[in-house]
BAFINU-416456 format. One record per residue (C-alpha): y, x, z; residue in three letters. Coordinates in nm, 2 decimals, padded with zeros to 4 digits, always signed. Example, Ala and Ser with C-alpha at 12.3 -4.5 7.8 and 13.67 -1.06 7.14 Angstrom:
py: -00.45 px: +01.23 pz: +00.78 residu: ALA
py: -00.11 px: +01.37 pz: +00.71 residu: SER
This chain:
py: -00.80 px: -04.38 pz: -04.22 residu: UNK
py: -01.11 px: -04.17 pz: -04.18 residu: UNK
py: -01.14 px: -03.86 pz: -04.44 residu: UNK
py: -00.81 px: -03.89 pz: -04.70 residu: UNK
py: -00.86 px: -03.82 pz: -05.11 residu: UNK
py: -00.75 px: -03.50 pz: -05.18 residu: UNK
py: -00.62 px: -03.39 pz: -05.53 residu: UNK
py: -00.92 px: -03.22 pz: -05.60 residu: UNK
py: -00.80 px: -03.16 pz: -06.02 residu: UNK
py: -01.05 px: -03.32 pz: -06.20 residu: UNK
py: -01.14 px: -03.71 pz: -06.25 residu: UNK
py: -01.45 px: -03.96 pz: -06.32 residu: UNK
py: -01.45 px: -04.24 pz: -06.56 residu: UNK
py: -01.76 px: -04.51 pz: -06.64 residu: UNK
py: -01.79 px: -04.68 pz: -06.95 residu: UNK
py: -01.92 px: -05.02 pz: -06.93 residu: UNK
py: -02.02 px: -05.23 pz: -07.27 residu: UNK
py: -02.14 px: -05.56 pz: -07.28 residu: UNK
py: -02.53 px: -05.55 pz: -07.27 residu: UNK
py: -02.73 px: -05.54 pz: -07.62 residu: UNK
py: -02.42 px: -05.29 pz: -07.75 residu: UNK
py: -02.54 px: -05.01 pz: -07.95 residu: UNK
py: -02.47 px: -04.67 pz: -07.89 residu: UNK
py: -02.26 px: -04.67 pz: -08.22 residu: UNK
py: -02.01 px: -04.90 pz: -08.04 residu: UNK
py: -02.02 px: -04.68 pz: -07.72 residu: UNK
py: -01.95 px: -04.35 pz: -07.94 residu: UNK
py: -01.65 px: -04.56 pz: -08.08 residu: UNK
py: -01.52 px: -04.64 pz: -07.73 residu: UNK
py: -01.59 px: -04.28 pz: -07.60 residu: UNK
py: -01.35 px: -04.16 pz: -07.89 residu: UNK
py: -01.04 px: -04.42 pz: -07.81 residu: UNK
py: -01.15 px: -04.28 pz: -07.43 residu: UNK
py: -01.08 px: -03.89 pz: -07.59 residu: UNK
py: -00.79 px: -04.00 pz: -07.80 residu: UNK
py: -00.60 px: -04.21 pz: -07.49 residu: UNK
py: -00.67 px: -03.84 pz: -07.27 residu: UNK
py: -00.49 px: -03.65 pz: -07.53 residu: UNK
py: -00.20 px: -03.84 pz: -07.50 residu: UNK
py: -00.16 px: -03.76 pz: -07.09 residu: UNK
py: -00.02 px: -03.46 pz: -07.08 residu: UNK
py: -00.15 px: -03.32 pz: -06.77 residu: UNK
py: -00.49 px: -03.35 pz: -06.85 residu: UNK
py: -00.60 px: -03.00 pz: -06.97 residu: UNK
py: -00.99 px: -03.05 pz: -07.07 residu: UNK
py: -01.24 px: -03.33 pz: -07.06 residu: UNK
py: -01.63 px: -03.42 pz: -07.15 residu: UNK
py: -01.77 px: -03.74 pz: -07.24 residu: UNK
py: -02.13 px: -03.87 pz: -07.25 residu: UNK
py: -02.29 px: -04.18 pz: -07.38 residu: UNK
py: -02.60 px: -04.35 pz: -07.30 residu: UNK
py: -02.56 px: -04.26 pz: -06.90 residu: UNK
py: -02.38 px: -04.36 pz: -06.59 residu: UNK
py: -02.41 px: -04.26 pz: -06.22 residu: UNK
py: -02.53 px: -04.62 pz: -06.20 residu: UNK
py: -02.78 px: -04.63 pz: -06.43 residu: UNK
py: -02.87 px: -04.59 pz: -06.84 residu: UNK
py: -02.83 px: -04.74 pz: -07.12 residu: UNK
py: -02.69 px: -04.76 pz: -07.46 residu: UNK
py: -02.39 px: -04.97 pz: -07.36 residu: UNK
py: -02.32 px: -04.70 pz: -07.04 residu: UNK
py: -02.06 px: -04.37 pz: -07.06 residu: UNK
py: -01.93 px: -04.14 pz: -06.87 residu: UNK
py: -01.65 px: -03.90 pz: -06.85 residu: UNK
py: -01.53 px: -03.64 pz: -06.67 residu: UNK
py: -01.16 px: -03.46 pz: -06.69 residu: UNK
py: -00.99 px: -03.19 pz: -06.56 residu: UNK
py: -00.63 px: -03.15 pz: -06.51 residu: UNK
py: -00.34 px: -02.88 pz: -06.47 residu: UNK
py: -00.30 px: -02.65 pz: -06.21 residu: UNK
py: -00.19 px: -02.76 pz: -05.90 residu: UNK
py: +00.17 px: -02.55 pz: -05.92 residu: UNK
py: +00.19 px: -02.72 pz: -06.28 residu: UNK
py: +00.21 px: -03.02 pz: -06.13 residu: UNK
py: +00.45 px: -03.01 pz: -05.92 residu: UNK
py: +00.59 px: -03.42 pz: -05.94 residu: UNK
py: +00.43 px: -03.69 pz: -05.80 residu: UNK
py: +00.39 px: -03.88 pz: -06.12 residu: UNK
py: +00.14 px: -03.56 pz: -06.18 residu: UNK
py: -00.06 px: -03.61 pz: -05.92 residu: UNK
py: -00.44 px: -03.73 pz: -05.96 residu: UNK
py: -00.37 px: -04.04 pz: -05.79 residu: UNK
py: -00.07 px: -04.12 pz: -06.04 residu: UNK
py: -00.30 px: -03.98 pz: -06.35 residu: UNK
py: -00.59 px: -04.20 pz: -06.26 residu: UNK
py: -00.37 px: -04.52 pz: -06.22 residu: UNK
py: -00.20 px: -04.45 pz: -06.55 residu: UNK
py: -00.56 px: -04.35 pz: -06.71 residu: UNK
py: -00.65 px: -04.70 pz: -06.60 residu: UNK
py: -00.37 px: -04.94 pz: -06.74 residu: UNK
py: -00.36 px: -04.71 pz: -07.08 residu: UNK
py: -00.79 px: -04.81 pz: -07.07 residu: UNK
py: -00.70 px: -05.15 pz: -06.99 residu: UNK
py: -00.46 px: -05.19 pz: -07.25 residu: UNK
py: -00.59 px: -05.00 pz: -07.56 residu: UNK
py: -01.00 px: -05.05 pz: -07.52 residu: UNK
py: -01.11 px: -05.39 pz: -07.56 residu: UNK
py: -01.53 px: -05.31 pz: -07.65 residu: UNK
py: -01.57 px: -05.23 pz: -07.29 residu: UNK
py: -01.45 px: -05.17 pz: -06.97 residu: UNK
py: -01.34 px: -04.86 pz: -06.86 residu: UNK
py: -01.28 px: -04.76 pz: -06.53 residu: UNK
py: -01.11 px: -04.39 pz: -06.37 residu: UNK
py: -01.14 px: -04.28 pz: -06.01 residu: UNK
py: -01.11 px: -04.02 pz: -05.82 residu: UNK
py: -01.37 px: -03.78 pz: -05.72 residu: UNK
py: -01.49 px: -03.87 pz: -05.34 residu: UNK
py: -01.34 px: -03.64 pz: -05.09 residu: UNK
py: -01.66 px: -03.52 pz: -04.91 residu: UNK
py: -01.89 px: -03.43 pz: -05.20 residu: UNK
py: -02.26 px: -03.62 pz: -05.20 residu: UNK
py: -02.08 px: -03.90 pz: -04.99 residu: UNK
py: -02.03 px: -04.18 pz: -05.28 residu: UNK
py: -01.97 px: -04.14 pz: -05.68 residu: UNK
py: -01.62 px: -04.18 pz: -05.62 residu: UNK
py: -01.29 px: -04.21 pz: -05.39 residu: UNK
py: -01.28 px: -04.54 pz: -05.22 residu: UNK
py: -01.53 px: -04.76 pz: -05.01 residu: UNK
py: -01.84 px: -04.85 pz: -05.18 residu: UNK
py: -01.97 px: -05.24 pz: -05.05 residu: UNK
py: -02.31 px: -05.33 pz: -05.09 residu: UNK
py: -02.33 px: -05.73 pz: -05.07 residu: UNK
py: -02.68 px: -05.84 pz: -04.99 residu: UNK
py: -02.91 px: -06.14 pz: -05.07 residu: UNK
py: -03.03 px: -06.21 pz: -04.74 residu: UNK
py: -03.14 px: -06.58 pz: -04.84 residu: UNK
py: -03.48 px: -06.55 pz: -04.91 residu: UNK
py: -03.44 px: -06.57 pz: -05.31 residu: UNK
py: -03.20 px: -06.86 pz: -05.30 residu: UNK
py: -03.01 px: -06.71 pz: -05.51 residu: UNK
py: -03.07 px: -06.64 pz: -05.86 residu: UNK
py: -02.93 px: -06.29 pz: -06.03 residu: UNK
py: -02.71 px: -06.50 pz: -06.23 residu: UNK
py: -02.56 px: -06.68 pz: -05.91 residu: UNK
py: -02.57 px: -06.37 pz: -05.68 residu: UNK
py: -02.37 px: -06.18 pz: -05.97 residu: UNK
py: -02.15 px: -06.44 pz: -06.01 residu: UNK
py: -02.10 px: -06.44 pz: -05.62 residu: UNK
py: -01.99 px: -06.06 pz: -05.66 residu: UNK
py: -01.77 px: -06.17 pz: -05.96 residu: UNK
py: -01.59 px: -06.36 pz: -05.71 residu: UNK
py: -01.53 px: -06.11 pz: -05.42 residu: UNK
py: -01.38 px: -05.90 pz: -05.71 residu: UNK
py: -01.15 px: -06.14 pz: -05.85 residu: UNK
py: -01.01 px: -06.24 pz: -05.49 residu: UNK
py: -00.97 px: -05.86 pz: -05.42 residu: UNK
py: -00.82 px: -05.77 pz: -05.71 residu: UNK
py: -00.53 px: -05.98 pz: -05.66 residu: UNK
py: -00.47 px: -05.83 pz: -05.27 residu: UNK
py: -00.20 px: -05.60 pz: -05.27 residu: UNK
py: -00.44 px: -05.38 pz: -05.07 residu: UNK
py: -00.65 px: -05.29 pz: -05.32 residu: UNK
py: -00.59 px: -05.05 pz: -05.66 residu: UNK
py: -00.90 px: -05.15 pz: -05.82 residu: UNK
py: -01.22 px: -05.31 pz: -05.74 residu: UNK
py: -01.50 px: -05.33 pz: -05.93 residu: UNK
py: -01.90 px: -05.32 pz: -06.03 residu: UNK
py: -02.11 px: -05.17 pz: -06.21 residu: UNK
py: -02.39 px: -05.45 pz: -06.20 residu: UNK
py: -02.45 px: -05.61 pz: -06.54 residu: UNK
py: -02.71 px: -05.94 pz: -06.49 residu: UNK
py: -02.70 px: -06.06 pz: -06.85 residu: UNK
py: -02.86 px: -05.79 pz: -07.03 residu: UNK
py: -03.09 px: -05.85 pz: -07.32 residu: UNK
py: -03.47 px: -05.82 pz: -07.27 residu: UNK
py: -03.80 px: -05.86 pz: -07.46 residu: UNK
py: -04.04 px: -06.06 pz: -07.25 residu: UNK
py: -04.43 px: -06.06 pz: -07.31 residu: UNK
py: -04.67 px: -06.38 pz: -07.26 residu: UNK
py: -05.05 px: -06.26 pz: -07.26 residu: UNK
py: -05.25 px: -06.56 pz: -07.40 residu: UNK
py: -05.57 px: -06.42 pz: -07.19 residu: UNK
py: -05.81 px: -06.75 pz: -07.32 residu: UNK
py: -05.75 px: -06.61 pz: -07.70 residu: UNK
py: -05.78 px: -06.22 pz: -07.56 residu: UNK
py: -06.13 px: -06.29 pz: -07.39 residu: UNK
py: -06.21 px: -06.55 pz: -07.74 residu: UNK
py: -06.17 px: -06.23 pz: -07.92 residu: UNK
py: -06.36 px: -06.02 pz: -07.71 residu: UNK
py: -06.08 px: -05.82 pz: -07.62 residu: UNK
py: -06.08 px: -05.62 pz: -07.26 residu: UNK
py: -05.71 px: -05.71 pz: -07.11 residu: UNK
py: -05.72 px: -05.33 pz: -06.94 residu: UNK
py: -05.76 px: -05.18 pz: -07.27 residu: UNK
py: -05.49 px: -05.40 pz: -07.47 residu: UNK
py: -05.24 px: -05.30 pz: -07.16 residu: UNK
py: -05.31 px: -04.92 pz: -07.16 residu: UNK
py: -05.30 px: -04.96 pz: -07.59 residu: UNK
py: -04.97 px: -05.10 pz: -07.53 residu: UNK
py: -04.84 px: -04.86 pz: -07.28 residu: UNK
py: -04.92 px: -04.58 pz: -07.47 residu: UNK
py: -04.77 px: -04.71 pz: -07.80 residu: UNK
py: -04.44 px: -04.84 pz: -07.63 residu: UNK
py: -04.44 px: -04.59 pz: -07.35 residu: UNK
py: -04.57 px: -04.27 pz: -07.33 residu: UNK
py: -04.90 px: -04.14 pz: -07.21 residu: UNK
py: -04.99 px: -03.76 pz: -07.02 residu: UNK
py: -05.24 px: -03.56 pz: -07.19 residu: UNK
py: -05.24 px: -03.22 pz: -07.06 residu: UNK
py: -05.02 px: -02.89 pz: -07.01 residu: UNK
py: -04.96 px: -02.66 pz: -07.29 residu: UNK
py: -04.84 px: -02.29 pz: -07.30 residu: UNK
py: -04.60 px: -02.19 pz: -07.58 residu: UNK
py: -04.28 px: -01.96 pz: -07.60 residu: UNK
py: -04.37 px: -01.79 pz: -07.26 residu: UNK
py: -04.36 px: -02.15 pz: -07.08 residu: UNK
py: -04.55 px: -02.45 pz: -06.96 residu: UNK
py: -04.48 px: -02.77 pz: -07.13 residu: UNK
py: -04.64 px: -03.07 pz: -07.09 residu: UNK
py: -04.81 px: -03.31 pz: -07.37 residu: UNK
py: -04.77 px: -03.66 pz: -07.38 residu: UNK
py: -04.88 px: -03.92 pz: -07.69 residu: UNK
py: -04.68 px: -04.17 pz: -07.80 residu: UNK
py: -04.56 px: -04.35 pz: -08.12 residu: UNK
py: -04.31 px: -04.26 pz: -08.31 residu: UNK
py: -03.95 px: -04.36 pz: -08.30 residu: UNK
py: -03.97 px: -04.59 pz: -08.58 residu: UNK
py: -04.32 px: -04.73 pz: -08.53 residu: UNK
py: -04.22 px: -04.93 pz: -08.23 residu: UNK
py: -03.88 px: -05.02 pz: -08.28 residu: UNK
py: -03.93 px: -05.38 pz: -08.32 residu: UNK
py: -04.15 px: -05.66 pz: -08.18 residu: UNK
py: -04.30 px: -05.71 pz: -08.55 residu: UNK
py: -04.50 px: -05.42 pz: -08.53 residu: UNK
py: -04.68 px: -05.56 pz: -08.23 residu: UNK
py: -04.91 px: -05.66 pz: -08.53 residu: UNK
py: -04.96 px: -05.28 pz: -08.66 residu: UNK
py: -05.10 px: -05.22 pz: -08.33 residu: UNK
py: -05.48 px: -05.25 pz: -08.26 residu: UNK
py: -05.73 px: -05.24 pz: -08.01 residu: UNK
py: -06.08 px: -05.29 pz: -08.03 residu: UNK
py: -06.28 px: -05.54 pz: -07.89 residu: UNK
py: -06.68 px: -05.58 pz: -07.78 residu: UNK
py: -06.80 px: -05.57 pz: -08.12 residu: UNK
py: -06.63 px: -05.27 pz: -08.24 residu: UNK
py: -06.36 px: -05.44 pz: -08.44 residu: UNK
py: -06.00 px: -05.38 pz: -08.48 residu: UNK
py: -05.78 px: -05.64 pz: -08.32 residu: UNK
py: -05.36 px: -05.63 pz: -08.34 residu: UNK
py: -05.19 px: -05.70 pz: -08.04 residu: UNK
py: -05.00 px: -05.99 pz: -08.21 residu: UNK
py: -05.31 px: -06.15 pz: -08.23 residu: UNK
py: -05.21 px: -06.28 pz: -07.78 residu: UNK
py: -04.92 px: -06.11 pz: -07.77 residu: UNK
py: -04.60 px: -06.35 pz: -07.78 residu: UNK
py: -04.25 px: -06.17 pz: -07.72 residu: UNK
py: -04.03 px: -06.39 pz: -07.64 residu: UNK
py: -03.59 px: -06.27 pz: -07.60 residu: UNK
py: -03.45 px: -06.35 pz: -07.26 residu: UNK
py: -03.15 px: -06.20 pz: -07.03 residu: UNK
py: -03.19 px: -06.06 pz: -06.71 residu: UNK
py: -03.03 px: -05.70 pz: -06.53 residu: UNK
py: -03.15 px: -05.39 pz: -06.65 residu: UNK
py: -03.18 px: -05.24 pz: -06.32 residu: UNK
py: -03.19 px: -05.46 pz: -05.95 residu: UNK
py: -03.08 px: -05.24 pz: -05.68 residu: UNK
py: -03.24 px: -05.28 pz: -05.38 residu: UNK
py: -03.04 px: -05.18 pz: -05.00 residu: UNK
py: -03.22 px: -05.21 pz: -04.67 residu: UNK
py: -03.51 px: -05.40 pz: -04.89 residu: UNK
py: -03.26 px: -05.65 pz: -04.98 residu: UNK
py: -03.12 px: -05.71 pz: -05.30 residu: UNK
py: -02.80 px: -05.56 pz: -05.32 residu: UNK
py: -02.50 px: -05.50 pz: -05.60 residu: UNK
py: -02.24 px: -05.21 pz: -05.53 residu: UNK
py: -01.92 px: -05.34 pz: -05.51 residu: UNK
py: -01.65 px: -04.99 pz: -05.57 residu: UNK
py: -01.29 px: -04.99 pz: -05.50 residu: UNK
py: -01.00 px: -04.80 pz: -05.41 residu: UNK
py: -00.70 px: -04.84 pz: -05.12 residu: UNK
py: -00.38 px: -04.89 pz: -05.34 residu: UNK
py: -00.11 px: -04.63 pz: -05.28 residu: UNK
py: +00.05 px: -04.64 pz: -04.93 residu: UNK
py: -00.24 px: -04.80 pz: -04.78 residu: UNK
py: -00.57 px: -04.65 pz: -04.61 residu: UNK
py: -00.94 px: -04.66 pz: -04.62 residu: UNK
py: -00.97 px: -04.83 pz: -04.30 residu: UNK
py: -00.72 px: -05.11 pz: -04.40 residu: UNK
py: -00.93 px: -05.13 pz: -04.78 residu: UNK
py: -01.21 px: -05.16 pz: -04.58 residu: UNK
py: -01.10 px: -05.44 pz: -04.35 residu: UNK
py: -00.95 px: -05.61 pz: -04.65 residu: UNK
py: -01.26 px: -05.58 pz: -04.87 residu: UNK
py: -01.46 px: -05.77 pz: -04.49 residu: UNK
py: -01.20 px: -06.04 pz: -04.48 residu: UNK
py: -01.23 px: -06.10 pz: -04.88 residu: UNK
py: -01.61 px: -06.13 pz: -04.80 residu: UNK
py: -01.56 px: -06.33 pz: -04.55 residu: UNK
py: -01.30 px: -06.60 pz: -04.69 residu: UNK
py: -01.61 px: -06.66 pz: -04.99 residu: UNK
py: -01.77 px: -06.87 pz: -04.67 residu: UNK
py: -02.14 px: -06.74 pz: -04.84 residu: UNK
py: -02.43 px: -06.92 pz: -04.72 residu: UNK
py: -02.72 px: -06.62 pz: -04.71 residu: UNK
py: -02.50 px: -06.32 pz: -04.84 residu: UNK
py: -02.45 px: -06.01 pz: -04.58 residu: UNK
py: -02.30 px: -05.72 pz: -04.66 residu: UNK
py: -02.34 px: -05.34 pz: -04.53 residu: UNK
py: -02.17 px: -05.01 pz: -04.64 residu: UNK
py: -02.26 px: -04.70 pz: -04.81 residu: UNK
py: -02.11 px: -04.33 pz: -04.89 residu: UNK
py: -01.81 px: -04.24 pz: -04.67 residu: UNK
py: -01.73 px: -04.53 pz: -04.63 residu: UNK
py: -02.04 px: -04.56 pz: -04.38 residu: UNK
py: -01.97 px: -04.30 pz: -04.18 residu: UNK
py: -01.57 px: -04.46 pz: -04.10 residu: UNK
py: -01.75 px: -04.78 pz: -04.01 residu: UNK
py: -02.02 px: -04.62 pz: -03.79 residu: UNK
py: -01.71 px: -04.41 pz: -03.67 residu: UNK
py: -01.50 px: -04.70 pz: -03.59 residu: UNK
py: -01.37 px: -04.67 pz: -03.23 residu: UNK
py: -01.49 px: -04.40 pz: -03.17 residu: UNK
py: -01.17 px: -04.20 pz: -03.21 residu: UNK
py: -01.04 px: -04.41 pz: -02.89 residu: UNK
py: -01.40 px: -04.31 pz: -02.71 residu: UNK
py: -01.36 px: -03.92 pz: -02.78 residu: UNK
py: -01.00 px: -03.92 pz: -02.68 residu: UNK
py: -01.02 px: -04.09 pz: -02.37 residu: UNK
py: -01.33 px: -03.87 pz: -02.28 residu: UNK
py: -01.14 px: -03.55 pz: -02.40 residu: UNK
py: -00.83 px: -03.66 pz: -02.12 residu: UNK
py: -01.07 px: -03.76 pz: -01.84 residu: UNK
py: -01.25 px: -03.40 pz: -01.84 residu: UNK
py: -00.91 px: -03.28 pz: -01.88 residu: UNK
py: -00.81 px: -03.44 pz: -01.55 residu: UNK
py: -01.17 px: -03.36 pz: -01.35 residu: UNK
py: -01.07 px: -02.96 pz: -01.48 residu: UNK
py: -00.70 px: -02.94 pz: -01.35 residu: UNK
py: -00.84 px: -03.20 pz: -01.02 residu: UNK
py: -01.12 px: -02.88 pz: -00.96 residu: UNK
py: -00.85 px: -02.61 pz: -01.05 residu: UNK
py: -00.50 px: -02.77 pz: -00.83 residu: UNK
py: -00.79 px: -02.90 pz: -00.55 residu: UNK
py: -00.58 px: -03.22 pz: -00.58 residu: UNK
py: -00.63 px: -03.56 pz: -00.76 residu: UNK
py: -00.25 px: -03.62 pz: -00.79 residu: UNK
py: -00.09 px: -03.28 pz: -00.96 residu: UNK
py: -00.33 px: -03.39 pz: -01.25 residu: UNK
py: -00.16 px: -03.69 pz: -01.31 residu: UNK
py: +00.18 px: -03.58 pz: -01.32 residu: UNK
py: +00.02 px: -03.31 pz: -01.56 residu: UNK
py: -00.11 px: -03.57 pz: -01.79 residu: UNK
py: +00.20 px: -03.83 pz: -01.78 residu: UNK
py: +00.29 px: -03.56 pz: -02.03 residu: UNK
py: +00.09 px: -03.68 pz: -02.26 residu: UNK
py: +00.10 px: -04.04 pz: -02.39 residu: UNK
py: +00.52 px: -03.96 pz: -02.44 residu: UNK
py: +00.37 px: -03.66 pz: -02.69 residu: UNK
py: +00.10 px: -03.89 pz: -02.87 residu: UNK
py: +00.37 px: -04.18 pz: -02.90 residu: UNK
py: +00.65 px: -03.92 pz: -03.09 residu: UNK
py: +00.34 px: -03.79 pz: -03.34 residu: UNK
py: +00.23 px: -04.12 pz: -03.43 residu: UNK
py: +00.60 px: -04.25 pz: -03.47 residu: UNK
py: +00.64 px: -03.98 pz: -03.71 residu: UNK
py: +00.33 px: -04.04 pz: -03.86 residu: UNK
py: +00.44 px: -04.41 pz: -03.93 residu: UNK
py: +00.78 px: -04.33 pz: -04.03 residu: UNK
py: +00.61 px: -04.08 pz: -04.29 residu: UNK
py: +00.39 px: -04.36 pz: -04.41 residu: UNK
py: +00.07 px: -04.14 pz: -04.32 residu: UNK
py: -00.21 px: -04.28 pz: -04.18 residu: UNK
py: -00.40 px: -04.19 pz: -03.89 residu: UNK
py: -00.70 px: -03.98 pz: -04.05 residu: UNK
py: -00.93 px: -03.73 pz: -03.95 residu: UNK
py: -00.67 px: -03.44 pz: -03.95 residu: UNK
py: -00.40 px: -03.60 pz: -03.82 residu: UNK
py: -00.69 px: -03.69 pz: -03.56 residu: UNK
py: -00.72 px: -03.35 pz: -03.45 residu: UNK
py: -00.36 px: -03.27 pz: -03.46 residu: UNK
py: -00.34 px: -03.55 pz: -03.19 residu: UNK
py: -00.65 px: -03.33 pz: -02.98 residu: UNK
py: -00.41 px: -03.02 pz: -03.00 residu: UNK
py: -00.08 px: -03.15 pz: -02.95 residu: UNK
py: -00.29 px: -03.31 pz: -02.62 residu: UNK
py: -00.36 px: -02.97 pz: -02.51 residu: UNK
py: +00.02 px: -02.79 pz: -02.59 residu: UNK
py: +00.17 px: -03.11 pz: -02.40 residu: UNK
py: -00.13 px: -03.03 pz: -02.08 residu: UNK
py: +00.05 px: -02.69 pz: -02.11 residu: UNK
py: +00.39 px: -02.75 pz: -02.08 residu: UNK
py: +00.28 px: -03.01 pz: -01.77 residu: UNK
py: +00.06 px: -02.73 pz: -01.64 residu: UNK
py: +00.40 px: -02.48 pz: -01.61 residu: UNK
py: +00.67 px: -02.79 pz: -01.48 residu: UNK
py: +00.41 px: -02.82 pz: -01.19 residu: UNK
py: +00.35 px: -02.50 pz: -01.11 residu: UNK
py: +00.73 px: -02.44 pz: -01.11 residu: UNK
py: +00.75 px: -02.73 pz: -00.92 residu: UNK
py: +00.48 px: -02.63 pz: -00.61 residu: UNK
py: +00.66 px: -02.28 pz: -00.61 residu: UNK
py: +01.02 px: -02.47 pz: -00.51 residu: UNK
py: +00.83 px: -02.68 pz: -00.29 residu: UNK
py: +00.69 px: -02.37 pz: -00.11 residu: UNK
py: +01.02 px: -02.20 pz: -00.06 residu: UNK
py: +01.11 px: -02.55 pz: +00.11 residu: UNK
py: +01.31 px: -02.72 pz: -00.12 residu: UNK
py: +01.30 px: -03.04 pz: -00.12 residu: UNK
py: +01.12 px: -03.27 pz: -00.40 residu: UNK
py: +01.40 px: -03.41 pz: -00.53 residu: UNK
């Protein structure tokens, strides 16, 4: 384990709808999503939000955030954020069928992640062998194996690859027949369809600033490509239908990119009783039971800092014992009273971490620096049998 969740009283849902869904549908879902909260009676306030995610926007995205009792109010462990998410998540499961709906935890070091758990960022390292459709469906798989390992509570992603699009062919022979300059149709269109900066404006004590587009209902559909002119050489008034061809296609609303590779965020969660360390080795041997031909993966949020971490636990205490030695060496002007010092030692470490297994706690940062201090009282008690010891020993006892 490297930084354990905390019960931090409050939690994090995402709303996932199938591409092209309108945000009437998403509004629906976010009220089964406030009606399915009322009915946990530990939850004490919540907010919901459509059109958004942390992962990205869109009319088929939500999010939610709830808050729950105080901590003395909850004093069971079926009230603790770890048993309200998991209940959250099969009452989702079973009662929401327009999308999917996911709860987590917050992470435990703020900034590090958009929730509790590892975050695994699979990578297209084949050179574009791989379509979106293929490398999505190659997540789809790493999901599906995990989510049948006992390891894992849930693993999911937020990576949609089928969402509907309006593509543009530009027939440039009829554009330049027409007399029609192809930097002007693409700024017309830009400006219509997008937006355009003008200038800054003072009003009501502040400066906002002015951009032209079209209105709401004058570019709402790809008929009205026609009601859209630009001139040409001669002066005249050409529509943009006139070498404009939209055409409907699919494709992913957003392509993330990690390390300049194409990447999708794959999110889970250790399931209770196990730790991030083992969710992350599970996730790895998932990965690697796939047998992917030009897929790598690499890590992000916390859970990049426990794998750059890795061993380095080992490294630090094994430094923090030899400068122990060299210290006591310098202060007893002997290389062996050290040592019977420090036999102290591994007996101590080997009772905490037999307790720490028989507790069913893993070995995270704070138990980690238990381990450092409980390496320093067992130093001291070794410290006083040996002094104790060279007293006797100067009186002329003997050793034994």
């Amino acid at each position: 384990g490297f930084v354990p969740t905390e019960d931090q009283g409050f939690g994090i849902g995402f709303v996932m709808a199938p591409e092209g869904t309108s945000n009437d549908v998403t509004n629906k879902v976010n009220k089964k999503i406030a009606s399915i909260l009322r009915t946990e009676p530990d939850v004490a306030a919540a907010g919901i939000f459509s059109g958004a995610s942390l992962d990205g926007y869109g009319p088929n995205r939500g999010l939610f955030f709830f808050g729950v009792k105080n901590w003395d109010d909850r004093p069971q462990k079926d009230q603790t954020m770890a048993a309200i998410t998991q209940r959250l998540n099969q009452k989702m499961a079973a009662q929401i069928d327009e999308a999917r709906v996911f709860v987590v935890e917050p992470p435990a070091i703020p900034g590090y992640g958009a929730s509790a758990g590892f975050e695994f960022q699979l990578l297209d390292q084949s050179g574009g062998s791989y379509s979106m459709s293929e490398f999505a469906a190659s997540a789809g798989q790493i999901i599906q194996a995990a989510n049948s390992d006992p390891t894992f509570a849930k693993v999911f992603t937020q990576f949609i690859p089928d969402s509907p699009q309006l593509t543009i062919d530009v027939d440039r022979d009829r554009m330049m027949a027409l007399g029609v300059d192809f930097g002007q149709a693409m700024q017309t269109f830009s400006i219509y369809f997008g937006s355009s900066y003008v200038n800054d404006t003072f009003q009501e004590g502040k400066v906002r600033r002015v951009y032209v587009q079209a209105a709401a209902d004058s570019r709402s559909t790809q008929d009205q490509l026609g009601s859209i002119y630009v001139k040409n050489a001669s002066g005249e008034q050409i529509p943009l239908a006139e070498f404009f061809t939209v055409k409907q296609t699919i494709g992913p609303s957003i392509i993330n990119r990690f390390n300049l590779f194409r990447s999708i965020k794959i999110e889970g969660s250790p399931a209770p009783g196990k730790s991030s360390g083992q969710a992350i080795t599970g996730i790895q041997d998932v990965f690697a039971a796939q047998n992917f031909q030009g897929l790598g993966f690499d890590w992000t949020g916390i859970s990049r800092e426990e794998v750059k971490a890795g061993a380095l636990a080992v490294v630090i205490f094994g430094m923090g014992i030899l400068v122990v030695y060299l210290v006591l060496s310098a202060q007893y002007e002997s290389y062996t009273d050290p040592l019977i010092i420090l036999m102290t030692v591994p007996t101590a470490m080997l009772g905490a971490l037999v307790f720490l297994s028989g507790a069913g706690q893993v070995l995270n940062i704070y138990a980690q620096v238990g381990l450092v201090m409980l390496i320093g009282l067992a130093a001291g008690n070794g410290i006083l049998i040996v002094d104790l010891a060279n007293q006797r020993m100067g009186e002329g006892r003997s050793a034994l």
